[in-house]
C-alpha positions in Angstrom: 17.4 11.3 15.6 17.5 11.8 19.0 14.6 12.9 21.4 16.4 16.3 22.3 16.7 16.9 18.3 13.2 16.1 18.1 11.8 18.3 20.9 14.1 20.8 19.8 13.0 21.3 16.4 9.3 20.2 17.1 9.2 17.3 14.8 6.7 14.7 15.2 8.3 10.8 16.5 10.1 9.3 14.0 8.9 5.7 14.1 10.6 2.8 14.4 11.8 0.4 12.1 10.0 -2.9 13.8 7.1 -0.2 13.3 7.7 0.2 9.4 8.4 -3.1 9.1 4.9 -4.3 11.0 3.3 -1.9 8.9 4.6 -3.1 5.6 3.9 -6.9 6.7 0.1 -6.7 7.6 0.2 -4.8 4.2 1.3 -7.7 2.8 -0.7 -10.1 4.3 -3.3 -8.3 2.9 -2.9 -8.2 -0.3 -1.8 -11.7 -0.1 -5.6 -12.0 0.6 -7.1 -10.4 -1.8 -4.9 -12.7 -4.5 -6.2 -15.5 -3.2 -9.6 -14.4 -3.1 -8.9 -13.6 -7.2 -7.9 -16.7 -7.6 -10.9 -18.2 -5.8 -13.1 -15.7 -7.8 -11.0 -16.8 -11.1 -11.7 -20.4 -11.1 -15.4 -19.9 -10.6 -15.6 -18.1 -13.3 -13.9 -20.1 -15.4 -16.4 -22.9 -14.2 -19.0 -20.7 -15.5 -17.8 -20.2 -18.5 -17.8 -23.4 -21.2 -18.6 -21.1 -24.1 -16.8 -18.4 -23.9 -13.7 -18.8 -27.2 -10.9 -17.4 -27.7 -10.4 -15.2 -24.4 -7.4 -17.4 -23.3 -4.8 -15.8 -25.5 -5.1 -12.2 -23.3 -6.0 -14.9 -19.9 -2.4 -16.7 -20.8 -0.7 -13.1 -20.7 -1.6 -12.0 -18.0 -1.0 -15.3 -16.2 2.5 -14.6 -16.7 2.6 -11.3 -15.8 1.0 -12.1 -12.8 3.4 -15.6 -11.8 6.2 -12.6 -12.6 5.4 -10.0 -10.3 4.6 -12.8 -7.8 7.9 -14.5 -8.1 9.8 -11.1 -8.0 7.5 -10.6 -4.6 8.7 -13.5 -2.7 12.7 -12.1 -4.6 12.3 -9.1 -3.2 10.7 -10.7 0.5 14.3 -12.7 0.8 16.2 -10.3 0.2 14.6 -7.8 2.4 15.0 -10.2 5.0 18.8 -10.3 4.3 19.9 -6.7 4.3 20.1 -3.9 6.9 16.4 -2.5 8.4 17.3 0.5 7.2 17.7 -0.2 3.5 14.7 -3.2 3.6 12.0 -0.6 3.7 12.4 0.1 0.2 12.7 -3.1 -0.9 9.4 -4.5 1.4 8.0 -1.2 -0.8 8.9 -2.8 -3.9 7.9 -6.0 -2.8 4.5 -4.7 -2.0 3.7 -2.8 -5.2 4.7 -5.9 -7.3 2.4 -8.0 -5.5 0.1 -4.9 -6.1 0.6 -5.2 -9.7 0.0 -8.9 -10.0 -3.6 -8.3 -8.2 -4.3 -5.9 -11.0 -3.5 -8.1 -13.8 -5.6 -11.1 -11.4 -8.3 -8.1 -11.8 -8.4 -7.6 -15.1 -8.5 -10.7 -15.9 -11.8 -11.2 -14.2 -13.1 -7.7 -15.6 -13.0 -9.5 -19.4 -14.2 -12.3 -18.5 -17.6 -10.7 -17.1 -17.9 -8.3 -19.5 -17.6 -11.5 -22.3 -20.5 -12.5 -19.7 -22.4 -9.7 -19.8 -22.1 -9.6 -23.8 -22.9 -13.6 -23.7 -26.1 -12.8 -21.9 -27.4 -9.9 -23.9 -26.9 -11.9 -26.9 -29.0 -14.3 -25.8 -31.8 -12.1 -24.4 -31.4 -10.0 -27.9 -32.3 -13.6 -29.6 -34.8 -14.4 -27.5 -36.8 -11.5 -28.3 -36.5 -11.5 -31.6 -37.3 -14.9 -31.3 -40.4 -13.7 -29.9 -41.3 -11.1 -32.4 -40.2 -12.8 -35.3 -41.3 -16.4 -36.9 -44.2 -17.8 -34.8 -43.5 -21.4 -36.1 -41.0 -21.6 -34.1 -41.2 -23.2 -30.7 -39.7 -21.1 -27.4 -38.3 -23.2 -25.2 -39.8 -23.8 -21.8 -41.9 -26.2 -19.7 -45.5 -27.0 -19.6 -47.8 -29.0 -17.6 -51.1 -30.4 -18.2 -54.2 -29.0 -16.6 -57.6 -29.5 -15.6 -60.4 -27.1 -15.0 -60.4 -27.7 -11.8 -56.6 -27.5 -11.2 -56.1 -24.6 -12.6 -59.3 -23.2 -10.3 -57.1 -24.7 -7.3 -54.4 -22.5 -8.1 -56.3 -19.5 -8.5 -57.7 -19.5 -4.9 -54.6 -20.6 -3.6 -53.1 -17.5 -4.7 -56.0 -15.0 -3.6 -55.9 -16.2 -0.1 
């Protein structure tokens, strides 16, 4: 369009394509981020995690789903590259949902594996306290130290003051 058309009909400036395309590239780079802070985030947590069974079958899936939106991405990225401004704005679109998609499936990947977490560690405080309130033969585990008299005086005026 052309600045008479514009001014004529009182439209707002169209923007340019180097302005789409700047637009759609910091996008990018973004979201770029954000998968490789997943992945980051990913391999701690699998650190953490020794004992947790049987969650790679789901983890395996959406690994794949994840390397197939990615390598669709970078596709999409060459080919946008290759064809007229004009017709790359839809395919940079594209691009950037996919890469969208694989940081959701990076996401819920790390949403099971906390909540197998969370369920881990209330199954542990659940058997703790029932620990507690059930056989008193049993031993809880902890630490212990032994103390004088005088030691334990110590202590006490240690912490008043």
């Amino acid at each position: 369009m052309t600045k008479k058309l514009e001014d004529l009909f009182d439209l707002a400036d169209m923007e340019s394509d180097a302005e789409i395309e700047i637009k759609i590239s910091t996008d990018i780079e973004v979201s770029k981020q954000q998968l490789q802070e997943l992945d980051s985030t990913l391999d701690k947590i699998d650190a953490a995690l020794p004992t947790v069974r049987d969650i790679n079958t789901s983890d395996a899936e959406l690994d794949r789903l994840s390397k197939l939106a990615e390598d669709s991405f970078s596709e999409l990225m060459e080919l946008g590259m290759n064809v007229e401004p004009m017709k790359g704005y839809e395919i940079f679109s594209t691009a950037s949902s996919l890469l969208g998609h694989a940081i959701a499936a990076k996401n819920a990947k790390v949403n099971n594996k906390l909540r197998v977490v969370a369920l881990q560690i209330q199954k542990a405080r659940l058997d703790l306290q029932a620990l507690k309130m059930g056989d008193a033969d049993q031993p809880i585990d902890g630490e212990s130290k032994l103390l004088d008299r005088n030691s334990i005086l110590d202590a006490i005026l240690k912490q008043t003051k």
